[in-house]
N, C-alpha and C positions, 0 to 999 in steps of 0.2 A: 307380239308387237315388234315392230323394226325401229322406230322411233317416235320419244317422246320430247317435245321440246314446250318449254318455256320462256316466253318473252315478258319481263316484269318492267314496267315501267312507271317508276316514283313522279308522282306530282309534284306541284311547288305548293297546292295546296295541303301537302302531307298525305293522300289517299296513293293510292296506288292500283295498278291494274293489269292483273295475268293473263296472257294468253295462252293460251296450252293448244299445242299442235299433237293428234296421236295418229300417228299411221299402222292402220292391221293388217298383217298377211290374208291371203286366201282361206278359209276355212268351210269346213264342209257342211258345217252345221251353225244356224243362227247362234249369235252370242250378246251378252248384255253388258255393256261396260257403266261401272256407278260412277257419278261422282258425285262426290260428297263435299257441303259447302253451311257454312252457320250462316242459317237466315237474320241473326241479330250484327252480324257485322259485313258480311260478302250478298252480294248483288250477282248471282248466273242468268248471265243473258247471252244472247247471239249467237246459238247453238247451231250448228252447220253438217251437215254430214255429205262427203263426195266420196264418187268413185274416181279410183286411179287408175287412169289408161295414159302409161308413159309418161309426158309430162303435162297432160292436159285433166283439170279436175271436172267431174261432171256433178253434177248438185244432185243426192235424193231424198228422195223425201223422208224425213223424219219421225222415228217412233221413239216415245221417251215413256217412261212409268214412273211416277210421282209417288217418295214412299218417306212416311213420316218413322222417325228414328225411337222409338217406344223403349228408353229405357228411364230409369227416374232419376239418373245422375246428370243424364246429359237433357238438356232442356230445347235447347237450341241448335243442333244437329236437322240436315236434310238431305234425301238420298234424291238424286233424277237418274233414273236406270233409261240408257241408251242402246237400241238393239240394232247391231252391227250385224246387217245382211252375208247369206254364207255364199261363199262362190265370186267371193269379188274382192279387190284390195279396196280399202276404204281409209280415208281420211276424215277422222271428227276432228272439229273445232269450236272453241268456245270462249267466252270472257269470263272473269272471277274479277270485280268492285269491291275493291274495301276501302275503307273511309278510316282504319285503324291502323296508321303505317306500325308502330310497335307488331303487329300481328304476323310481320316479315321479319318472323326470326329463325326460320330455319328452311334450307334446301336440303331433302331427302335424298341419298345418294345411291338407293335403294328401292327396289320394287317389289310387289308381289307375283306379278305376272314376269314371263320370260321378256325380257326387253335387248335390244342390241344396243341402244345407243340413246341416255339421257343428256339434254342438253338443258343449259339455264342460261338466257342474258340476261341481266339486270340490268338497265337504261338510269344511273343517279345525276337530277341536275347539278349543276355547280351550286346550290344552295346546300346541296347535303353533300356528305362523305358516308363510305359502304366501309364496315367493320368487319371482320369473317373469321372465324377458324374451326378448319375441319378434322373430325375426330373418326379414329378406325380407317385414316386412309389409307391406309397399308394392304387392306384387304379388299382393294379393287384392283381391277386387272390391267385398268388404262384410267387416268385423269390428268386433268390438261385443263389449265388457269391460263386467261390472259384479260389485260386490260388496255382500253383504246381511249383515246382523251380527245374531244372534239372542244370547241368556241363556246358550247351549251352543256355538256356533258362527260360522265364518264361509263362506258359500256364494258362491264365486265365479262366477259365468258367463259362459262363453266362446261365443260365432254366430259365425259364417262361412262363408260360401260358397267352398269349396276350391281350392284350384287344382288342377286338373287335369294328373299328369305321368303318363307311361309307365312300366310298372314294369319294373322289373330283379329279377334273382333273389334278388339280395342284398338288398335295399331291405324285403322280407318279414322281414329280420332284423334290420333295424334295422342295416345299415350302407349308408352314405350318401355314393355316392361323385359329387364332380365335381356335387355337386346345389345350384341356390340356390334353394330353397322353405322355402317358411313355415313356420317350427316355431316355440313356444313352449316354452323350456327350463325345468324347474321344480324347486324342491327346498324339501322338507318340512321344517321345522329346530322344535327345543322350543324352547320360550319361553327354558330359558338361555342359548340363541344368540340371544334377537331382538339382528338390526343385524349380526350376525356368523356369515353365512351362510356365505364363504371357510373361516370355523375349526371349520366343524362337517364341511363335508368334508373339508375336511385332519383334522381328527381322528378321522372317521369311518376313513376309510384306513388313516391310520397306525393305528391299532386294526386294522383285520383283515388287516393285511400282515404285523404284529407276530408272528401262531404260524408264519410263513413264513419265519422265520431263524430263524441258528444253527448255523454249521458245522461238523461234525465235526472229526476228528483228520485223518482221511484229505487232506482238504481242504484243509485248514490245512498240513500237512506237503508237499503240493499247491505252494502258493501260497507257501512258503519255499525251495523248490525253483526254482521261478520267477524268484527277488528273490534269489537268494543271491548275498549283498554288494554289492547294489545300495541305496542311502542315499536319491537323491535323487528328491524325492516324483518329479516330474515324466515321471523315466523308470519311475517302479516305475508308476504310473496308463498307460504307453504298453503296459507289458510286462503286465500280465493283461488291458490293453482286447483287445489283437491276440490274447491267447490266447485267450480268449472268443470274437470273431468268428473266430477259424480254427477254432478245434477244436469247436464249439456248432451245430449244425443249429438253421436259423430254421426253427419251425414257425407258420402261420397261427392268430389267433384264433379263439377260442372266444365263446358267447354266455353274457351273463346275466349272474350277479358273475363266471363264470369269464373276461369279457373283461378283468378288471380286479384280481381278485386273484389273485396269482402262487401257481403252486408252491413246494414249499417247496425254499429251495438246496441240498439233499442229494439231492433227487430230480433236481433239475435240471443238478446236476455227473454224477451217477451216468447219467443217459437221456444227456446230453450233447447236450442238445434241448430247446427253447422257443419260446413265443413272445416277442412287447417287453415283459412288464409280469416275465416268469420269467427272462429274459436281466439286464434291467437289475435284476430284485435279486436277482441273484446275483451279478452284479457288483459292486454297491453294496455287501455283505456285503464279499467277496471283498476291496475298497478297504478297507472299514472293518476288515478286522482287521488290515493293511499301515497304518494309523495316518492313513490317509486320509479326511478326513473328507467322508461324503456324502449326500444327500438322492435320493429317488425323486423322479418330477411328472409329472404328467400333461398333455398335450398332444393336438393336433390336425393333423394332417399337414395339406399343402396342398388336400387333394382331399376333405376332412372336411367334411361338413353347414354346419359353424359352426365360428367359434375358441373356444380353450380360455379365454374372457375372463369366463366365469358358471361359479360354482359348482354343476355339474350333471355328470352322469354323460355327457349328451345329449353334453356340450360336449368330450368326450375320446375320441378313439379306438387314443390311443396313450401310450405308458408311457417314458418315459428316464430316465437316470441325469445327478446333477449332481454333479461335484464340486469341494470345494474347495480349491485351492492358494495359498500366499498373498494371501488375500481374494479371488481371481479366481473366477469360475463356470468350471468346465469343464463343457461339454456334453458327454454321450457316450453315442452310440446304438447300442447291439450288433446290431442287427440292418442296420446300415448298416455292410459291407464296405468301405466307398470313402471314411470321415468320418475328417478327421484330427483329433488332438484338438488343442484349444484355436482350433477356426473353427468359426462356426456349422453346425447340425447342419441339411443341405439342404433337407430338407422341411418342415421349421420356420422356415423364413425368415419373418421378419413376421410373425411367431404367437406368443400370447401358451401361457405352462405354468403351469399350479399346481405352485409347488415344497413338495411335502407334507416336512414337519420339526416339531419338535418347540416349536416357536414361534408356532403358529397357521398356518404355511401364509405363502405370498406370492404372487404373478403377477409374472409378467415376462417382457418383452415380448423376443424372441429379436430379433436382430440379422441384417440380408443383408449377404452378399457386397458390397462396394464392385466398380463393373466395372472400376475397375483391378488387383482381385484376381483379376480372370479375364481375361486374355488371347488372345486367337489371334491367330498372326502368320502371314502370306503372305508366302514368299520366290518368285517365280518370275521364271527366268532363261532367257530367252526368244528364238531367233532364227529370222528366216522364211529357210527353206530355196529356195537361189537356182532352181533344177529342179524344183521341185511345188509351190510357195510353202506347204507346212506350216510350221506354226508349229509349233517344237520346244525339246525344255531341259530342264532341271532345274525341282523344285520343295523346296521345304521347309515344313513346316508345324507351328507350334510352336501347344500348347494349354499354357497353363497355370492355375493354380489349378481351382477344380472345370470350369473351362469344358472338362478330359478328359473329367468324370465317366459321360458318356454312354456315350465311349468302353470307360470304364474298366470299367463295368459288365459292356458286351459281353464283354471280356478276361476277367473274372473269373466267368462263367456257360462262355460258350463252350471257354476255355483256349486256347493260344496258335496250334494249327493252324488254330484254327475262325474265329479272330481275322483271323487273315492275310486268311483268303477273306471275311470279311467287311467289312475296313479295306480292301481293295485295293477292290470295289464302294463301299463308303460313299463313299471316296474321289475314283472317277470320277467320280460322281453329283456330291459339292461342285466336281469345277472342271468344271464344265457338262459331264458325260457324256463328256467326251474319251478316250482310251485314255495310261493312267499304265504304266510299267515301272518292274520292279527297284527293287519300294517295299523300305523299312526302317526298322521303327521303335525310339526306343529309348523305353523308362517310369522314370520315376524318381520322384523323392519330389516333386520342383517339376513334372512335367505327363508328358504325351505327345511325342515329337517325330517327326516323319516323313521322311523324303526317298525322292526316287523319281524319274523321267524323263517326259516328258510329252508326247504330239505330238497337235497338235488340226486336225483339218483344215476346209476350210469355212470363213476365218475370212477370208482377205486373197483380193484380186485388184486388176488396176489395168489402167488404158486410158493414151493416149499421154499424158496431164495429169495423172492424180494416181493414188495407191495411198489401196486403202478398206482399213481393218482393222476389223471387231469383234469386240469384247472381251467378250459376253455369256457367253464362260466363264469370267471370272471368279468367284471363289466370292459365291453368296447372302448377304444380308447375315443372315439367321437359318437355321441347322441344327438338329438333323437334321429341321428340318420342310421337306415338301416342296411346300407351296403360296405361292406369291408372295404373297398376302395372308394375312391369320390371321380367324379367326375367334373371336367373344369367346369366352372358357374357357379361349382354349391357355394349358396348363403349360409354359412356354420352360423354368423350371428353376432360371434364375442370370441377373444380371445377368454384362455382360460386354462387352470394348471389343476390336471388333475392327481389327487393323491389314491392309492391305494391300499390300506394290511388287512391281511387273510392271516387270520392262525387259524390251524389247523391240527386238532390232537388225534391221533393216531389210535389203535385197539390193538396197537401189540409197538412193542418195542425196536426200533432201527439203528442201522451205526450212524454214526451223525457224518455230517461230511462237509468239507470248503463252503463258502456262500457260491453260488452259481450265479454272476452278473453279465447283465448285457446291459450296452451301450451305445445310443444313437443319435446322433446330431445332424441337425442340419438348420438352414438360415431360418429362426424364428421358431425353431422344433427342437425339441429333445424328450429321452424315452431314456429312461433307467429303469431294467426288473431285475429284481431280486430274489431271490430262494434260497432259504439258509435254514438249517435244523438249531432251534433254538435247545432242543432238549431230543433226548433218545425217542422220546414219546412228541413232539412240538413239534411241526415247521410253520415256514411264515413265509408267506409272497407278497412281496409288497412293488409297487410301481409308481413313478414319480413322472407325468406326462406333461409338457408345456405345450401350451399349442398359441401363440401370436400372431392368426392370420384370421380374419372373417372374411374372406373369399377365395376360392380354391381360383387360381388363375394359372396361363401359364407358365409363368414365372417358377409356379412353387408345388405345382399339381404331381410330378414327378417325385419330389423328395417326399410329400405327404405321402402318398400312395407305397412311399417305399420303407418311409417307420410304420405307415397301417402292415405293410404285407413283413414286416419283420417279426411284431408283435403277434400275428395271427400263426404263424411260424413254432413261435416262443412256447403261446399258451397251448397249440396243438399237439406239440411231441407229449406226451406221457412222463411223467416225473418219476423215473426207480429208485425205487428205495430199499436198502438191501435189509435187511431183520439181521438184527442182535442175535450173535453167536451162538449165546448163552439163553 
């Protein structure tokens, strides 16, 4: 393609309507171009197609393929496949009718075909004012804003030369996963919001969430049922959170306002199925008539386009429930199985939410895990066998705070047999692939714990002067990934401090010698190992890992990669130990 243009122009009746200009090179071979439009909000009409002979367009005729979008998340998706004749420059044209100005909340900055040149006007009458900020602009090669002010209007224009990504299936719908491209986020507000764009969405919302409560008798008698003689808020908010995630099938989003306005809670107790904007309010109902006060908000998981930090539709792809206990936020996400209440909600780490209420709205910026809140502890008790020199013993392996969650996931998808065979391999794989017996684990409210037997072979040998041991099966300093370095993007998940002690008893006697320490820091990292002969016959390696990032970016992808490749260094040289004189 040579260019893509868009001309949007807002009504005074708040509808709006696109025109999309695309011009294709020459090509040797027939091609089909989709576009993709929700039959429940947009109106495609006026579809055009011409040949381009210098600056005169010739009209031809028209071949389109009508194709319904068959997935069960998406209900309201439609594809018109246009077939772009080969051996000719051509220009299609078309209109896009919405009748949902909210629905103009983002300009793509970004294509999946090779494109030279995207352009956008926006046409806002003087009744409204245009909002905008764009993110990842840094990684375009050309962009150029201007705005022009007429007697009736303001015409913004937007150039750039796109960036070029690979598309994904989803990405046609406008969900946006694990992606950092250019998008310009936008939102249309009337003049009685100029300067107070946050409170027209939050108003906006709270208005069409408002005929989606309201619960019955059924419900209500439900939910007294539940709470019978139960007083204090704290446990009554713990007792229908866990009803809700046990008894509520998560169903996957929908497109268009159905990503964002929930069913109504009597449909959604009665289906006993949702998704996060139909879970959390029903929940949120479900609180408020228990005397618990609470607000809906919108958010942006970790793997979202953008954060939820502009008032835009673009800016959210996810819905939770807040609530309030003496002046505290409680975060709580029904569609997360594994979130305890009153600690941040996982995927929300370091993201900001519109908390939509009746006050205008707010943002706030959600809170990580401390890595002292996540632990893993390494107990392993260890002795080389004096007839085959295996190293054999016990282990013990404590997770706690969400540093299970991984685990805990598996547990809760697979169920406890599937678990087994799955924790016994997870298992092997963290203490370097060795063969574990007679694992056992126990789950509780404070983490995972494991024990099991462990015998690794390959690891020691010795000549008439010293015994060699390495320790490269000690556990990686990051799970469950299995590359020694990362790559930027990786979701780690959770901050978290890992502990490690190894003893190790020996089959013959050594000189003992200094502790052997290393030491490594960097912003939000640190690595301390240790090696010290407790006894002629004992040594002991122990390691103290902090890890406080849940995204490998570039920022910090360098110093990770460079305590990973320290540490992989550490436990690969061979440990000499010299034998006792005597």
């Amino acid at each position: 393609m040579k260019l893509r243009s868009e001309q949007i122009s807002i009504q005074k009746d708040s509808t709006f309507i696109r025109k999309i200009a695309i011009s294709f090179e020459e090509n040797d071979a027939p091609r089909v171009y989709p576009i993709f439009y929700d039959t429940e909000l947009e109106l495609l009409s006026d579809i055009k197609l011409f040949e381009q002979k210098g600056k005169r367009l010739k009209k031809l005729y028209l071949e389109t393929i009508d194709e319904e979008v068959n997935l069960d998340y998406i209900t309201s998706k439609k594809i018109k496949s246009v077939v772009i004749p080969a051996e000719k420059k051509v220009q299609l044209t078309y209109l896009v009718s919405c009748n949902e100005l909210m629905y103009l909340s983002s300009l793509p900055l970004f294509s999946y075909n090779q494109i030279d040149t995207l352009e956008y006007q926006i046409k806002v009458p003087n009744e409204f004012g245009i909002t905008h900020n764009t993110i990842y602009k840094d990684s375009l090669s050309f962009y150029s804003i201007d705005s022009t002010k007429t007697e009736n209007d303001v015409l913004l224009k937007l150039k750039v030369a796109p960036k070029k990504v690979e598309p994904d299936p989803l990405q046609f719908f406008g969900i946006y996963k694990n992606m950092k491209v250019p998008l310009m986020r936008t939102l249309i507000i009337p003049n009685s919001f100029e300067g107070l764009p946050a409170k027209y969405m939050n108003d906006w919302y709270l208005k069409s969430v408002l005929p989606q409560k309201g619960l019955n008798t059924t419900v209500k008698e439900k939910l007294d049922a539940l709470t019978l003689n139960v007083t204090d808020a704290s446990e009554i908010v713990n007792i229908i959170y866990d009803y809700v995630r046990r008894n509520f099938k998560y169903v996957a989003i929908e497109i268009g306002m159905g990503a964002f306005i929930p069913s109504h809670v009597n449909s959604v107790y009665l289906n006993k199925q949702g998704d996060c904007k139909d879970l959390s309010n029903f929940l949120s109902e479900a609180l408020r008539y228990k005397g618990i006060e609470c607000d809906l908000a919108l958010a942006a998981t970790f793997d979202h386009i953008s954060d939820c930090d502009f008032p835009s539709l673009s800016s959210a792809n996810h819905v939770i429930c807040v609530a309030y206990i003496n002046d505290e936020k409680i975060l709580l996400d029904p569609t997360d199985p594994i979130h305890l209440q009153g600690t941040p909600v996982q995927s929300l780490q370091d993201r900001t939410i519109l908390i939509v209420n009746s006050e205008g709205g707010s943002f706030y910026k959600v809170n990580r895990f401390k890595p002292e809140q996540n632990i893993i502890n390494y107990q392993l008790d260890l002795k080389i066998n004096s007839d085959n020199d295996i190293v054999e013993g016990a282990f013990q392996i404590d997770y706690k705070g969400i540093s299970s969650n991984y685990l805990r996931r598996i547990l809760d998808i697979e169920g406890q047999m599937d678990f087994n065979v799955f924790s016994h391999r997870f298992l092997e794989e963290v203490l370097g692939n060795q063969q574990i017996s007679n694992l056992d684990y126990t789950d509780s409210s404070k983490g995972l714990n494991f024990k099991g037997d462990i015998s690794i072979k390959g690891k020691t040998f010795s000549d008439e002067s010293n015994r060699y041991l390495f320790i490269d099966f000690l556990p990686r300093l990051i799970d469950p990934e299995s590359r020694e370095t990362l790559i930027e993007g990786t979701y780690i998940g959770n901050t978290f401090k890992k502990i490690l002690t190894a003893k190790i008893s020996l089959n013959e006697p050594i000189e003992t010698f200094e502790t052997i320490e290393h030491y490594h820091k960097g912003d939000g990292l640190s690595l301390r190992v240790m090696i010290s002969a407790i006894s002629d016959s004992v040594i002991e390696c122990q390691y103290s890992f902090v890890f406080d990032h849940i995204l490998t970016e570039k920022e910090n992808i360098d110093t990770i990669n460079k305590i990973l490749n320290s540490f992989k260094n550490i436990i690969n040289e061979p440990i000499v130990l010299k034998k006792h004189n005597g």
